[in-house]
N, C-alpha and C positions, 0 to 999 in steps of 0.2 A: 504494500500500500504506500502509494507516495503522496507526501502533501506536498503545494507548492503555496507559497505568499503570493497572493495577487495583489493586494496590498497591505499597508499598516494593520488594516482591520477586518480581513477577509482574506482565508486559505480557499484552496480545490484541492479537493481527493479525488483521484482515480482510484475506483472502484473496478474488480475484475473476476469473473467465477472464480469461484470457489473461496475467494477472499471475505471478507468481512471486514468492518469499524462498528465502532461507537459513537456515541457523541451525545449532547444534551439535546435532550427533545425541542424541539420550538427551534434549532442552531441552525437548521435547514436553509438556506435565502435561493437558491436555484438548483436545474440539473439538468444535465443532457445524458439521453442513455434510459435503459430499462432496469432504471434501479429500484430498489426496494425498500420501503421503511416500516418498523415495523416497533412498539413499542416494548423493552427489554425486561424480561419479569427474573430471567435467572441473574440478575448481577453481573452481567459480564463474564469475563474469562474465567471469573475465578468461581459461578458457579453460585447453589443456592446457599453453600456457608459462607461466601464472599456477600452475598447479598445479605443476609441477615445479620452479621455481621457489620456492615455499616450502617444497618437501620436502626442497631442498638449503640452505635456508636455517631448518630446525625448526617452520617455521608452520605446515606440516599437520594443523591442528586438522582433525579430521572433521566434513563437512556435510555432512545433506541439502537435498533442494530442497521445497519446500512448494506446493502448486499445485491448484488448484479452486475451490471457489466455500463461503463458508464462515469462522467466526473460529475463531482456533488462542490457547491460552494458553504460555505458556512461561514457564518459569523454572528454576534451575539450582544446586543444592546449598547452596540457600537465601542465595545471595547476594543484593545486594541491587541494582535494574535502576533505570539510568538510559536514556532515551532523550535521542539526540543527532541533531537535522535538518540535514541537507547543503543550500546551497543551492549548489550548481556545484563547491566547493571540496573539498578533500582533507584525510579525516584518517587520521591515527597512531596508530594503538591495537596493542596485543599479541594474538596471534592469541585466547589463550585466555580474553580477557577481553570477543570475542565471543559473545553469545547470540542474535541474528538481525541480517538487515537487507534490505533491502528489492533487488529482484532487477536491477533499471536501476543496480545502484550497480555501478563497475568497480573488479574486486578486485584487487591487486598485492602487490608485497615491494618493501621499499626497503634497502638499505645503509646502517645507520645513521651510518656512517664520512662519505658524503656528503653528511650534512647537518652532523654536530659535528667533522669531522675526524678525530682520532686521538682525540679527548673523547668522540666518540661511539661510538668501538670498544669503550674503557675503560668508558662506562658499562654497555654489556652485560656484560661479564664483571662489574663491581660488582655490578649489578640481580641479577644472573640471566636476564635475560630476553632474553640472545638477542646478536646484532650484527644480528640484522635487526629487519622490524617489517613489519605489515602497514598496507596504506594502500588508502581504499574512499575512492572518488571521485566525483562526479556529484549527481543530485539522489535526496533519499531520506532515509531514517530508518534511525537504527542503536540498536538495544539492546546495550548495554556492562553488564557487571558490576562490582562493586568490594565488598569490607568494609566496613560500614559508612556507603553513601551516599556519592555523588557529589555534587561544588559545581564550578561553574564559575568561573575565574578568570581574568578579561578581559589581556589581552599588548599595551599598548601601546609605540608607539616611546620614547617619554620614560621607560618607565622597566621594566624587566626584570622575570621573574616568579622567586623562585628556591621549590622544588618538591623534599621529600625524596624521593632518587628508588622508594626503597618507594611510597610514596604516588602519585607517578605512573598515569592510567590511558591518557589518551590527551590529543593535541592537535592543531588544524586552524586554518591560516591561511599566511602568510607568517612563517613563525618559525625560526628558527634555535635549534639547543642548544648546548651544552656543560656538559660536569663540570667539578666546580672544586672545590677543598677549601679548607674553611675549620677549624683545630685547634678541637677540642673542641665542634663545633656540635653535632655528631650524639649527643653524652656532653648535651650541654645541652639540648637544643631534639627531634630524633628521640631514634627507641627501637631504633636500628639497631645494630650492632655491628661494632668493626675501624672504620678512619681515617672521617675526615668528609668527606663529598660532598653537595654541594647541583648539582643539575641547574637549570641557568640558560637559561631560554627568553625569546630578544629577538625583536623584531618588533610585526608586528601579526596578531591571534589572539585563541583563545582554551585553554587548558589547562584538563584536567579531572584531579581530585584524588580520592582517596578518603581516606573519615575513619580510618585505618588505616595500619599499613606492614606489613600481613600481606598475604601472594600468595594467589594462588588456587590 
């Protein structure tokens, strides 16, 4: 399955037998071809405990499945789309801040708490977004959303990424998080409101930001 950028705010999939995507219901905006939509009840890849699974944990973004022979455009209350390529590895993004992905990818939920500890509990309640997260694994392409455009920001060992966690969109590699406050960052530097947290990701990786600390 390939996606291509037609623009800022608007991919095309080519769609082909025997292939299959995903994507969030309503993300549809055109298509050429005898494609097929169809509303998604197993969860995706990972099936009916993948689904049930993010329904006890808020992720249940709604998707359908996309399948025929055919390119599809998408895009999504005019945010703006980034495409992100998986090569085997695993990323982190917030359910809602999918808008497609390609159908060989394996879809799950993770506990934020066993990746950051008790930091990572705490950043869901700060964020909003949850104490979980969803995570799409394998080989494949994923359309993400964000405000304002997505930048990639490389996560080496020697030296840590720190990331407001508004801005946050997603991350994949070997990396580890935690929240941390720093007085008066977020008065100085964000445009967030209430104490200061910078979301601190070490390893090796990479994190994806938006130009923004506005949600979707």
């Amino acid at each position: 399955m390939a996606f291509r950028e037609v623009n800022s705010k608007v991919v095309e999939a080519t769609v082909l037998p025997g292939q299959r995507l995903f994507s969030q219901r309503g993300a549809m905006l055109a298509y050429k071809g005898e494609v097929s939509f169809t509303p998604n009840i197993q969860g995706g890849q990972g099936g009916v405990m993948s689904m049930i699974g993010r329904r006890l944990a808020n992720e249940a973004t709604p998707l359908m499945t996309v399948e025929g022979l055919g390119t599809v455009l998408f895009g999504h209350g005019g945010h703006h789309v980034h495409v992100i390529s998986l090569t085997g590895d695993t990323l982190y993004v917030e359910a809602d801040r999918l808008l497609a992905f390609d159908g060989t990818l394996q879809q799950g939920t993770m506990f934020l708490g066993s990746q950051g500890g008790v930091m990572g509990m705490v950043r869901g309640q700060v964020t909003g977004q949850g104490l979980f997260t969803t995570t799409l694994k394998g080989h494949g392409a994923v359309a993400v959303m964000a405000h304002g455009g997505v930048f990639e920001v490389p996560i080496t060992p020697q030296r840590a990424v720190h990331v407001d966690p508004q801005a946050y969109v997603a991350h994949h590699g070997d990396v580890r998080n935690k929240l941390s406050t720093a007085l008066g960052w977020r008065d100085m530097v964000g445009r967030g409101s209430g104490e200061a947290f910078q979301l601190e990701l070490s390893g090796s990786g990479s994190v994806y930001v938006q130009a923004s600390e506005e949600k979707l």
